[in-house]
C-alpha positions, -999 to 999 in steps of 0.1 A, spaced: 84 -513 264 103 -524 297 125 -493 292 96 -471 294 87 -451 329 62 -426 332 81 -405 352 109 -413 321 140 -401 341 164 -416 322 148 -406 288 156 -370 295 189 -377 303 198 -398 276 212 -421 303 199 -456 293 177 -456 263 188 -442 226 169 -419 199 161 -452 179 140 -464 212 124 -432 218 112 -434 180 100 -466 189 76 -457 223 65 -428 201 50 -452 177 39 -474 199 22 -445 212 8 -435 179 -7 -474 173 -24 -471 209 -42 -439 198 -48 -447 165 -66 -480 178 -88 -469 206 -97 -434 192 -129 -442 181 -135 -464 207 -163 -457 235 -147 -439 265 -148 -468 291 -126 -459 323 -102 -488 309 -99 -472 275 -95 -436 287 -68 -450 307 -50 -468 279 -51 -436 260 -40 -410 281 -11 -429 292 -3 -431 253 -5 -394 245 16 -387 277 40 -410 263 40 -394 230 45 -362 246 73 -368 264 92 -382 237 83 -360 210 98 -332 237 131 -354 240 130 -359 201 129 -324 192 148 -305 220 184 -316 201 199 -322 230 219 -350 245 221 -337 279 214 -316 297 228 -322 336 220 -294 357 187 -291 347 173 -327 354 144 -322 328 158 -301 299 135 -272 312 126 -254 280 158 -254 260 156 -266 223 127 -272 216 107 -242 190 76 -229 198 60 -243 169 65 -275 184 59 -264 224 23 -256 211 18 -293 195 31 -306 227 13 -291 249 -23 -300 226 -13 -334 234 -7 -334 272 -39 -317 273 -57 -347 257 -37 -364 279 -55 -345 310 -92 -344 293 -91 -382 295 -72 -383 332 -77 -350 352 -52 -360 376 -25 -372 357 6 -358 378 31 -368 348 12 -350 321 11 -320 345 46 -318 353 53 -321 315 27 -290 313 54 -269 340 84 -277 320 71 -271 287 58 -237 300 90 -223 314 113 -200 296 148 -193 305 145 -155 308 165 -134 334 143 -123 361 114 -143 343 96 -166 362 64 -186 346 40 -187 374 19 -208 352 49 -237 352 51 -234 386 13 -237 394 15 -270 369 42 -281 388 26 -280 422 -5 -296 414 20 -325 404 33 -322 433 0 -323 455 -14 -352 437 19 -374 440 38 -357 470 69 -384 464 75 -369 428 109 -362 429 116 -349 396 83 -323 400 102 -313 431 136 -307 415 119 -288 384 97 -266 404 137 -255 424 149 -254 387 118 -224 376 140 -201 399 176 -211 381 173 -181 360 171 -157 390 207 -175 404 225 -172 368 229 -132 365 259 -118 345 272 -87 356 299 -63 335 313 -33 356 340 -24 383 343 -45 418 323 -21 436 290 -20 416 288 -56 411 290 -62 448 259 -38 452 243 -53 427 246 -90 439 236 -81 471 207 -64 459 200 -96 440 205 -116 467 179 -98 488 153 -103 466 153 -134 459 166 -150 488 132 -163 497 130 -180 463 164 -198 468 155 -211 503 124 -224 486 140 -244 459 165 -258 487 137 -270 503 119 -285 473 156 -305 467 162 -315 501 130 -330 495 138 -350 466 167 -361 475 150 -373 506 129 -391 480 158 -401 461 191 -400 485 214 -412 457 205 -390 422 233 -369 416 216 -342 398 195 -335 427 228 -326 450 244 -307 423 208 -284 415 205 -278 453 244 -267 454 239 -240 435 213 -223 454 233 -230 484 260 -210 472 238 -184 466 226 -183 499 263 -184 510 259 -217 524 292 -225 510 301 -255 532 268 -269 523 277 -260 488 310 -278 488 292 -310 503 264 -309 473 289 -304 447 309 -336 460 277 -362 470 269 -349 428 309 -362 419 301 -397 441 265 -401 435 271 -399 395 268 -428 374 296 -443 354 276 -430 324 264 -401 339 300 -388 352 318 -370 320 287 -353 311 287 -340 351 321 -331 348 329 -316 314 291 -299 309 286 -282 337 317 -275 352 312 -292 386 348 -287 397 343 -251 390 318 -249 411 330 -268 438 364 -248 432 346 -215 440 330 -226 471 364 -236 486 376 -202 472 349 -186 501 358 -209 524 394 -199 522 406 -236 517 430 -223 483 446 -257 483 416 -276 476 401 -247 450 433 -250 429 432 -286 425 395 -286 415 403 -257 387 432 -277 377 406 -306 375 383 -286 352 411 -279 327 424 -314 329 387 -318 318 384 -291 296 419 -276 285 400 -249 266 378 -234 288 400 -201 297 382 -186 326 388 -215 347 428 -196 347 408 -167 364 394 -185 390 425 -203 394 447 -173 394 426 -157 422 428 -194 445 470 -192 441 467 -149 447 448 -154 481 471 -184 488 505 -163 488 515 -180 453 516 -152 433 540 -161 407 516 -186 398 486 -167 398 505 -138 371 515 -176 352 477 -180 347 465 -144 342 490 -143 313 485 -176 300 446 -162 299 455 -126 279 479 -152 258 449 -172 247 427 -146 242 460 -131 219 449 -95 233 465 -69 253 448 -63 287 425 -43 271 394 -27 293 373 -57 283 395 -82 293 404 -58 324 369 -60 334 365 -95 331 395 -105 356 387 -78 378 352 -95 379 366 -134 382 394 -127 409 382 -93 429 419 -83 422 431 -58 401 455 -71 370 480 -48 382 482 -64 414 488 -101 402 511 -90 372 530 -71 399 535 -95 420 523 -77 449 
């Protein structure tokens, strides 16, 4: 198994192992347990199994979470992957731990398994697994990362109603969870001190510097993420999670329109379909003086969604761009 890494980075990603050779460690796994079982605990043998039921663990998770990746979340923290089947996990990482208490793998497995992607959720118990990872292996980059990733959830709120009320709201947000989000830039400034070239580190800790407002930081994250990103590792960056978006906003705040409009026209270069990247464009050519373009996109977007600007598509520009319809359609 020369593939195979505890820590099993690429695994989760998808990056340089396929399904058929995930199958295969499983079994191997299986053979290992099967074999020494009934064997007398020596240190040797209690070694030889944990290590296989972490193994099977960590595969069966990959196995059954049905995805193929997963980028901004650098362990596929909790999606896909049924209860039914968290529970089974979990019973294995915990033999796992009976035969090595201090297993930091098999823990950190135990924090992602136990984290649910709930607005204003956060699974103490994940994070508690995830520190004792931490504390017995202090250079575990990917505990690091995850432990940032438990407070995702708090960064991802969706808000429906006028200008004015979602401002109050996000501040509100902001305020209360602003300790959280300097914490997990700490934890990722960390790992990437670990591990100064893993792109998915610099994109996770981006977005919690936009939330802090750190938007040149932000803009610096989002690009090391573009560079740092393997050949393999690239389309997934770009098409799944947007990063031009991203990045796009940030220059938005930072008032540098030219540079926000090329990264949204990047994204639907990338992603012709994805019709509220026209928002976030039309806003970048508004506050840039080009408003001829900026109606262009706003009508191109009520073209594709083949409604009238109805209140709920009314909403959702006023939301995106912080400028009423009339104003762009106008002209003014």
């Amino acid at each position: 198994m020369s593939k195979y890494d505890t820590d099993l980075d690429y695994v989760i990603f998808d990056i340089d192992i396929s399904r058929e050779e995930l199958e295969e460690i499983k079994a191997e796994a299986d053979k290992i347990i099967s074999e020494n079982k009934k064997k007398k605990k020596d240190e040797e043998t209690r070694k030889i199994l944990s290590l296989a039921y972490l193994k099977k663990a960590q595969c069966r998770r990959r196995l059954e979470s049905g995805l193929t990746c997963n980028v901004i979340l650098y362990e596929n923290i909790g999606f896909g992957v049924f209860r039914k089947e968290k529970k089974s996990i979990k019973k294995i990482l915990k033999k796992a731990l009976e035969l090595s208490h201090n297993m930091p793998e098999a823990l950190m497995q135990l924090g992602i398994i136990n984290v649910y992607d709930f607005y204003d959720h956060i699974d103490y118990k994940a994070i508690s697994f995830l520190s004792m990872a931490i504390q017995i292996k202090p250079d575990y980059a990917a505990a690091l990362n995850n432990r940032a990733m438990c407070f995702r959830s708090l960064a991802r709120h969706c808000f429906s109603g006028n200008q004015e009320e979602k401002d109050k709201f996000e501040k509100e947000e902001f305020e209360k969870n602003k300790d959280k989000f300097k914490s997990a830039v700490d934890d990722l400034t960390e790992a990437i001190r670990i591990r100064p070239f893993d792109a998915v580190y610099y994109l996770n800790r981006g977005v919690f510097n936009s939330k802090l407002k750190e938007h040149k930081e932000a803009v610096e994250d989002f690009s090391n993420a573009i560079n740092y990103a393997s050949d393999k590792k690239k389309e997934p960056l770009k098409k799944d999670e947007k990063i031009f978006n991203l990045r796009g906003k940030e220059y938005t705040e930072l008032k540098e329109y030219d540079k926000a409009i090329e990264d949204f026209s990047e994204t639907l270069n990338l992603i012709p379909h994805y019709d509220d990247t026209l928002l976030l464009r039309a806003k970048a050519y508004y506050l840039a003086g080009e408003k001829e373009k900026a109606k262009a996109d706003i009508e191109e977007y009520l073209n594709r969604k083949r409604k009238t600007a109805d209140d709920n598509n009314r909403r959702e520009i006023i939301n995106y761009t912080g400028i009423t319809l009339e104003d762009i359609l106008k002209g003014e």
